[in-house]
C-alpha positions in Angstrom: 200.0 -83.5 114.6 203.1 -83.7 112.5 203.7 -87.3 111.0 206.4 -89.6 112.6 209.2 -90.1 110.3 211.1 -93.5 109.7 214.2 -92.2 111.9 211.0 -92.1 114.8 210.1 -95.2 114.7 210.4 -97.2 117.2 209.8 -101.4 117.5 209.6 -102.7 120.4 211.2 -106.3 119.2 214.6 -104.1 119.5 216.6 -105.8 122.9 213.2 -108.2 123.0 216.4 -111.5 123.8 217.6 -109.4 126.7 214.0 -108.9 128.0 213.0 -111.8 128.3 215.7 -113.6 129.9 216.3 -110.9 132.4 212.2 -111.4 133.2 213.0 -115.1 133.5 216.0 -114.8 135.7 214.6 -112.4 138.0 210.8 -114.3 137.7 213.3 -117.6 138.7 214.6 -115.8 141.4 211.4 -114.8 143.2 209.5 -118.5 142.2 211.8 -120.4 143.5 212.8 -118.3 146.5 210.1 -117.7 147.6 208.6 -121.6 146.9 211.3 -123.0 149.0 211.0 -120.7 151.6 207.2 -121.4 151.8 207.9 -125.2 151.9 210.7 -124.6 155.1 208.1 -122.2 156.8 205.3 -124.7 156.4 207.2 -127.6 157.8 207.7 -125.3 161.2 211.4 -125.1 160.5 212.9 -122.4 163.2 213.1 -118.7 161.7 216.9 -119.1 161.7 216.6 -121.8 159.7 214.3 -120.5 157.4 216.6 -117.3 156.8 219.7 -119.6 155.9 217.7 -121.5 153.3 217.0 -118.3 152.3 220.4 -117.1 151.4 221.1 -120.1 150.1 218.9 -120.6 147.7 219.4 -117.1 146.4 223.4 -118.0 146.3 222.7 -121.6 144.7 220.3 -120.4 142.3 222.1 -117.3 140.8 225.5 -119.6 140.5 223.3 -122.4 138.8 221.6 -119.7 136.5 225.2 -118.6 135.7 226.4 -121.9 134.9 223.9 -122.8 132.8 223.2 -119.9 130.6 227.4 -119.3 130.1 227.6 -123.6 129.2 224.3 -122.9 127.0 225.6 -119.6 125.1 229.4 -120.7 124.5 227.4 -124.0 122.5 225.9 -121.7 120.8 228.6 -119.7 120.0 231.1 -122.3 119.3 227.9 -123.6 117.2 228.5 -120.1 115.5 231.9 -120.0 115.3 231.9 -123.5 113.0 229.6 -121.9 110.7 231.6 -119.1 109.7 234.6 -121.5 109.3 232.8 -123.4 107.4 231.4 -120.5 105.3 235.1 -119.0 105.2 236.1 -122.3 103.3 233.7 -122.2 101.2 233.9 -118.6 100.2 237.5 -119.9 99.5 236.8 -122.6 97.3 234.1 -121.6 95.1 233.4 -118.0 95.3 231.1 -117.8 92.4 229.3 -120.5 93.7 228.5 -118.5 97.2 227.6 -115.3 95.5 225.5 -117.3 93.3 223.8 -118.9 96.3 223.5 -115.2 98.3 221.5 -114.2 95.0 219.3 -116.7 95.4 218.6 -116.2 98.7 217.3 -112.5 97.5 215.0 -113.6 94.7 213.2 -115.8 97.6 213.0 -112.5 99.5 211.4 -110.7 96.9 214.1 -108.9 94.7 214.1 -109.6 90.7 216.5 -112.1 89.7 219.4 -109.2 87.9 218.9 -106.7 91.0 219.5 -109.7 93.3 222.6 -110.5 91.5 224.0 -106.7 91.7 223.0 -106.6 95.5 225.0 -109.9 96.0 227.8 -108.3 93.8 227.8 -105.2 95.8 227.8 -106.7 99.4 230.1 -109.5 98.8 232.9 -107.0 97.1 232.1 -105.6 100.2 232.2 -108.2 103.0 231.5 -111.8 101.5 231.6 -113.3 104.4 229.8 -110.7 106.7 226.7 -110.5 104.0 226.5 -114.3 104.0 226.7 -114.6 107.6 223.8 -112.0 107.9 221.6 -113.6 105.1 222.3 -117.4 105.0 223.3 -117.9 108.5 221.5 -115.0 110.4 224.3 -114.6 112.5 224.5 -110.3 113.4 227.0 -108.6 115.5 223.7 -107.6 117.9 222.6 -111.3 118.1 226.0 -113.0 118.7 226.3 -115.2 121.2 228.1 -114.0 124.4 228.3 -116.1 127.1 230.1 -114.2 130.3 227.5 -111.2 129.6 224.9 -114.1 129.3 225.7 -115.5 132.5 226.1 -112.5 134.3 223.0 -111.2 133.0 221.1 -114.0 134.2 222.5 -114.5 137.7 222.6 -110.7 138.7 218.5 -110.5 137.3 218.2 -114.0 139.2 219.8 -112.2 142.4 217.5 -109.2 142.3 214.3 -111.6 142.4 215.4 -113.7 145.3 216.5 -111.2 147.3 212.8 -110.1 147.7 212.1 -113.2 149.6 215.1 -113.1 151.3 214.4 -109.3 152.5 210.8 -110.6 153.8 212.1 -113.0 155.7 214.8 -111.2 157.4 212.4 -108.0 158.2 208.8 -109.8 158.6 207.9 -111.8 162.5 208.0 -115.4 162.2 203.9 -115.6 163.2 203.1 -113.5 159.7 206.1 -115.2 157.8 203.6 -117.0 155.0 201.4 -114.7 154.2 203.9 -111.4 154.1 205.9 -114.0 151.8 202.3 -114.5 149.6 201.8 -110.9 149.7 205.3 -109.6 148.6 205.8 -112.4 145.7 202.9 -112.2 144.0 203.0 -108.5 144.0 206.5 -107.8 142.9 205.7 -111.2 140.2 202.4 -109.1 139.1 204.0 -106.2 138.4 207.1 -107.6 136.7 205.1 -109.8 134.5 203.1 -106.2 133.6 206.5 -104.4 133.3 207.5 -107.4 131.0 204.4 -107.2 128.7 204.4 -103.8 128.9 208.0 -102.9 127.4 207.7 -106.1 125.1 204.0 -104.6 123.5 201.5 -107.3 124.7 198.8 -107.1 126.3 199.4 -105.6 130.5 196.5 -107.6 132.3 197.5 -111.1 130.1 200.8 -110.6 130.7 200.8 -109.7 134.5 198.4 -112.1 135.1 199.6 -115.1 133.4 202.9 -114.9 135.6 201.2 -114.3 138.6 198.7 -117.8 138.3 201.4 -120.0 137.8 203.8 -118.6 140.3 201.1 -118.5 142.8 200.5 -122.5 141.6 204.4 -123.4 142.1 204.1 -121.8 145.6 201.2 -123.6 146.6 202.6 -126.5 145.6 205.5 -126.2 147.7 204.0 -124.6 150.4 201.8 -128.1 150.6 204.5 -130.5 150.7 206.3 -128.7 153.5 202.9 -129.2 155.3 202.9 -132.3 155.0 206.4 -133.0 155.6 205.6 -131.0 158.6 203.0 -133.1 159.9 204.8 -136.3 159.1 207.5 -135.1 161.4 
């Protein structure tokens, strides 16, 4: 079999940020949909009922994912934005200083102390600011912070969970509501959270598992307080 060449390779760490938020938003979306549903059907709320909590907690929850992740991204980005001014005015004060400090930062990675110095040289003739945003601040056109794509990442991925729940309840008899809800969750949770480990390179069963227990746990939980809420009525 002909050898894989570097232009092959393939890491699976590539778009690994993305993954994992999308997982969580749409792992949100199920969870919670699902849990609150659970809760309403367990305290013998009517089916209409049930339905409008439904489609509003998928509403609710993809405007609060929204909100969040955009008000959590622009801090970091603003948080981003004050480091390169900073770094800008630096650069513009003491230049020698800065390509002194970007050599340094190679010789810690590995590089001898005169190749360092050409490398720093080299990329700072080149873009001084982009080469010290790169290597002293870590900051990478691929990992800037964005916060509308942020936010509407998270509440369309959000959106797609809970509208499983909310599909279930619309199509499913009131008399097998819980366990169709049970059924469908845990199934579309197991295989995300095996799509999820699959795509990021961990292990499958871990993976799908792990999501599985604890989302089963948050809907027991819920599930039990509507009871009693239920019989406290």
């Amino acid at each position: 079999m002909r050898p894989r060449t570097r232009s092959q390779e393939h890491h699976n760490l590539q778009g690994a940020g993305w993954l994992r938020a999308s997982v969580l938003g749409a792992n949100d979306g199920i969870v919670s949909t699902s849990s609150l549903i659970l809760g309403v059907a367990a305290a013998h709320a009517a089916h209409a009922d049930i339905l409008l909590s439904a489609i509003a907690a998928l509403v609710a929850g993809a405007m609060s994912m929204a909100t969040g992740e955009y008000v959590s991204v622009h801090s970091q980005a603003d948080s981003e934005a004050a480091a390169l001014a900073q770094e800008r005015a630096e650069l513009a004060v003491d230049f020698a200083g800065e390509r002194h400090e970007l050599s340094e930062i190679y010789v810690r990675r590995g590089l001898d102390r005169a190749l360092a110095a050409q490398v720093a040289d080299q990329l700072m003739a080149h873009d001084a600011l982009g080469a010290h945003a790169r290597d002293e601040l870590g900051l990478t056109p691929t990992l800037r912070a964005r916060p509308l794509q942020a936010a509407l990442a998270s509440a369309g991925s959000f959106a797609m969970g809970a509208l499983v729940p909310v599909v279930v309840v619309a199509a499913v008899p009131p008399r097998y509501l819980i366990p169709a809800m049970v059924l469908a969750s845990l199934l579309c949770l197991l295989g995300l959270g095996g799509l999820s480990a699959r795509i990021g390179g961990a292990p499958l069963i871990a993976g799908a598992l792990r999501v599985t227990f604890w989302s089963a746990l948050a809907m027991a939980v819920t599930a039990g307080v509507g009871a009693l809420i239920g019989l406290l009525r």
